[in-house]
N, C-alpha and C positions, 0 to 999 in steps of 0.2 A: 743697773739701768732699768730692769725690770719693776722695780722697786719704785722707783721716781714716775713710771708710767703710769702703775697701779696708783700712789698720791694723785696724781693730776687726774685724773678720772672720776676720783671722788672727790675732790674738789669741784670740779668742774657741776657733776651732779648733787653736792652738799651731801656726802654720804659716808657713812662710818666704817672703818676697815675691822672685817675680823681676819684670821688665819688659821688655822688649821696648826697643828704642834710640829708637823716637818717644814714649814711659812714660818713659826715662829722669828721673830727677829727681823723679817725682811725689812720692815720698820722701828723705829725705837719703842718700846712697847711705851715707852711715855710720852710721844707726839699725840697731840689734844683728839685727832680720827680713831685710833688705834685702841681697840676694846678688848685687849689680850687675845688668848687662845678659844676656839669655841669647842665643845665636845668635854668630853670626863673629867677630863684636866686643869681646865677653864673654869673663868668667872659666869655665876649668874647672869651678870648684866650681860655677857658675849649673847646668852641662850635668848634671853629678852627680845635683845634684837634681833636678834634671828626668825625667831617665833611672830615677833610684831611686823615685821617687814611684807611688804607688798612686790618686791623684786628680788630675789641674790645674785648679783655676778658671781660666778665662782672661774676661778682662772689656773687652772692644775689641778683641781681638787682632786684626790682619791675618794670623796663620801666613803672614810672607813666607816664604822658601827660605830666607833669611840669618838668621831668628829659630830654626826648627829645632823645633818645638813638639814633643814624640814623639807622635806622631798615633795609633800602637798605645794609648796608657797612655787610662783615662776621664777625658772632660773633661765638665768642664759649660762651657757657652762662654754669654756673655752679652753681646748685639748689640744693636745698636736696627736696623740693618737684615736681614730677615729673608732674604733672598738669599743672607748669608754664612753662615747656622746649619745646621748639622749636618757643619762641617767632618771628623768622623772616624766611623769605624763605631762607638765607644762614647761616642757624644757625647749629652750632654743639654742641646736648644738652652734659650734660654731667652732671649725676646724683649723688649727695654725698657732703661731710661738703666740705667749703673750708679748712678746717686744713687735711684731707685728702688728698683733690686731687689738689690744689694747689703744696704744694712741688712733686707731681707725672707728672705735668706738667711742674715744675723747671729742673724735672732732664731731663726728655723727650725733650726739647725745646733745641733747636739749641740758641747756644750763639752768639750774635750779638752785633757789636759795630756801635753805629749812628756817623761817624764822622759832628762835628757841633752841633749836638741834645743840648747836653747840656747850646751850649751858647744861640740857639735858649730859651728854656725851662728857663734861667735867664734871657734875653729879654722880654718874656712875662713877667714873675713875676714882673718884674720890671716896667714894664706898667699898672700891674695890682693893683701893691700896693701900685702907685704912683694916680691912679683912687680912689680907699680910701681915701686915705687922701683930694685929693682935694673932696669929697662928705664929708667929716667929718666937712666940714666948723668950725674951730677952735673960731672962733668970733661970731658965730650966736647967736641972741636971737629973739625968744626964741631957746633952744638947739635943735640943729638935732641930730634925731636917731642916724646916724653915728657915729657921734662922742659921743656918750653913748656907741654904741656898741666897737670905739677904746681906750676910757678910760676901759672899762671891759674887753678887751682886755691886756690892758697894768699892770691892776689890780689883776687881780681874781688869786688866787694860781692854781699852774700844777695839782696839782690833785683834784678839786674841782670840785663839783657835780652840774651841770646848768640843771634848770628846766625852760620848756618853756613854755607859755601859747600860746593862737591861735590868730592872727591877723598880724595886721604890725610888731608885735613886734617879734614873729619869724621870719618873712619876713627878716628885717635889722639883725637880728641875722644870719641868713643862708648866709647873703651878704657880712656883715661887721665886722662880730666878726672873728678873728684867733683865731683857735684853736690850743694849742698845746700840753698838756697832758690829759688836763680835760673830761669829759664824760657827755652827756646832754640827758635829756630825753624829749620828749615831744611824743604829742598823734597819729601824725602821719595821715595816712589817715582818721582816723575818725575825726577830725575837731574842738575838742569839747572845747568851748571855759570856761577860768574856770576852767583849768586841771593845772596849773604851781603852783598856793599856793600849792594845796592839796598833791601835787606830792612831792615838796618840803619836807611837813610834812611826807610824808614817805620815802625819801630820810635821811633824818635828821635822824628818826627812826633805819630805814637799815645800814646806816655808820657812827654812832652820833660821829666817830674821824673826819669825816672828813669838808669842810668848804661846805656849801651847801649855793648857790644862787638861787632866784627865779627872774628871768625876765616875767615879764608880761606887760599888757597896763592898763589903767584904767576900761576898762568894763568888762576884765577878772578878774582882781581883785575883782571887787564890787561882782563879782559870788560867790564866797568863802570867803569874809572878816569876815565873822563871825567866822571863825575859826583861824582866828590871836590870838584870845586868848587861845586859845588852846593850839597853839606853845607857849606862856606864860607859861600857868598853866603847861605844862609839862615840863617845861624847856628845848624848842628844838631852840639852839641859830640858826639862817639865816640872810640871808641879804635877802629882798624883793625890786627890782627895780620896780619902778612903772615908766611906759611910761605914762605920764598923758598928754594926748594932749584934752580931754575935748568931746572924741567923739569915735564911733566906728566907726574905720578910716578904717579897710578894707573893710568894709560893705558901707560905701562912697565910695571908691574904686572902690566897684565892681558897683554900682548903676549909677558912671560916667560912666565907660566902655560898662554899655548898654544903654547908653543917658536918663537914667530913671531920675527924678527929685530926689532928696537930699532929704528923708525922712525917721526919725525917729531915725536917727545915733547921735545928740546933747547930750552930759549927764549933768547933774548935779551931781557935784561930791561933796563931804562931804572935810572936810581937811584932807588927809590920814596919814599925821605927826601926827597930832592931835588924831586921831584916835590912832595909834600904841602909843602914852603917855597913853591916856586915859583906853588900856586895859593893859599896865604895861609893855610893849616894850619901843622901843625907835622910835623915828622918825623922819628923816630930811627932811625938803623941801629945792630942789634946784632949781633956776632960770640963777643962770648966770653959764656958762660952765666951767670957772675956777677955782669954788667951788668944782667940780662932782670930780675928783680925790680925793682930800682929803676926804673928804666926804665916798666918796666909802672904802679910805681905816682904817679908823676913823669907820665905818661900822663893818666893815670884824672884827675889834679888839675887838667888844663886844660880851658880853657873855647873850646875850640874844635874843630875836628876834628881828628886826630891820627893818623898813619902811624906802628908800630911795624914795622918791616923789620926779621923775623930770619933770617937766613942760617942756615939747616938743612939738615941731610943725609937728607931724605925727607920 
């Protein structure tokens, strides 16, 4: 509901929707207003208008450091906790649900028509989704995240339940996956790597109609694998994508970034196909990119818990 509030309000003002990476989704990231995620994760064009802009509603924001809100430009910020309001010096708090004061700001709001805005607003999109695909590298082996994340994309049912674990592999999730009906949970500031199986299994639990995916990497996995039979013995069907690139990639990541020497991030990893046979799942290993469709959707058809192992290079 919140979601249709926030449309009509920038309708009503001709205005571009960005979101914040825990927002992601709230909208289809392919509705003609919607300019993906803004902050690290995100498109240039999100930062553009951000930067260009002369007003930001912002409506739950956290302004992490990775969202990047321009804190100079006026905002109106609307909380329901009054602790967080008056995040910038031209800020105008403004305390309550957004399903409340949202439509009290629709009606209140001078209606405005951007002549241009919109072609502008499919210019970007169209720059921006043409950026995807060329990072999705369609031929690569071994496979890039992108293109795991535009085959899950192109895969996963509208209303299906994405659990995230912590690493790159939300990373390329936040960047490269479109959303458009589904609902994703992951841990959010706390960091906790290890959270996307277990999530999953209460996921599955909470909504067992509906089709529940786990996205993870390999080292988040290994944190929780003992409970893959779990989702066995209780009969909780998912799909598990395993980003297997052989290492804990953002913890490399971070270790280049402050010129620190490459250590302790290597794993040895067990055969995770192998595994999900051996506790009464099922399990596919993928290597080459042309397999991961079918596969994925060959996945989604079973009635059991299911290990997808893709061998990726980050």
């Amino acid at each position: 509901h919140d979601a249709d509030a926030v449309l009509a309000f920038a309708e009503a003002i001709d205005a571009p929707i960005l979101t914040t990476y825990r927002a992601k989704g709230i909208l289809p990231e392919d509705h003609p207003r919607v300019i993906s995620v803004l902050g690290s994760v995100g498109s240039p064009q999100a930062r553009i208008l951000a930067e260009r802009s002369d007003l930001i509603t912002c409506f739950g924001v956290g302004f992490s450091k990775l969202t990047n809100v321009p804190l100079e430009t006026p905002i109106i910020q609307v909380d329901t906790n009054p602790v967080k309001l008056g995040i910038g010096k031209k800020t105008i708090p403004l305390w309550g649900t957004c399903s409340e004061t949202i439509p009290l700001l629709t009606t209140m709001a001078e209606k405005k028509t951007r002549p241009g805005l919109a072609d502008d607003l499919a210019g970007m999109k169209k720059a921006w989704f043409g950026q995807l695909e060329k990072e999705a590298d369609f031929g690569a082996v071994p496979i890039r995240p992108p293109y795991i994340m535009k085959i899950l994309s192109d895969t996963l049912p509208f209303d299906s339940l994405i659990c995230l674990d912590v690493g790159e592999n939300q990373w390329w999730f936040g960047r490269n996956f479109l959303m458009k009906h589904q609902r994703f949970v992951m841990s959010g500031y706390l960091g906790t790597m290890g959270f996307g199986f277990p999530a999953a299994i209460a996921a599955k639990l909470a909504y067992p109609e509906k089709k529940v995916v786990c996205i993870t990497g390999d080292g988040g996995f290994s944190q929780a694998m003992a409970d893959f039979v779990t989702a066995v013995k209780y009969n909780l069907p998912m799909v598990v994508i395993i980003m297997n690139n052989r290492q804990l990639g953002m913890i490399q990541v971070e270790q280049l970034m402050e010129n620190y020497p490459n250590f302790g991030t290597d794993l040895h990893n067990p055969d995770f196909a192998a595994y999900a046979d051996a506790c009464g799942g099922a399990g596919i290993r993928v290597e080459q990119p042309g397999d991961l469709e079918g596969v994925v959707r060959e996945a989604l058809s079973m009635n059991l818990p299911v290990i997808v192992d893709v061998i990726c290079d980050a």
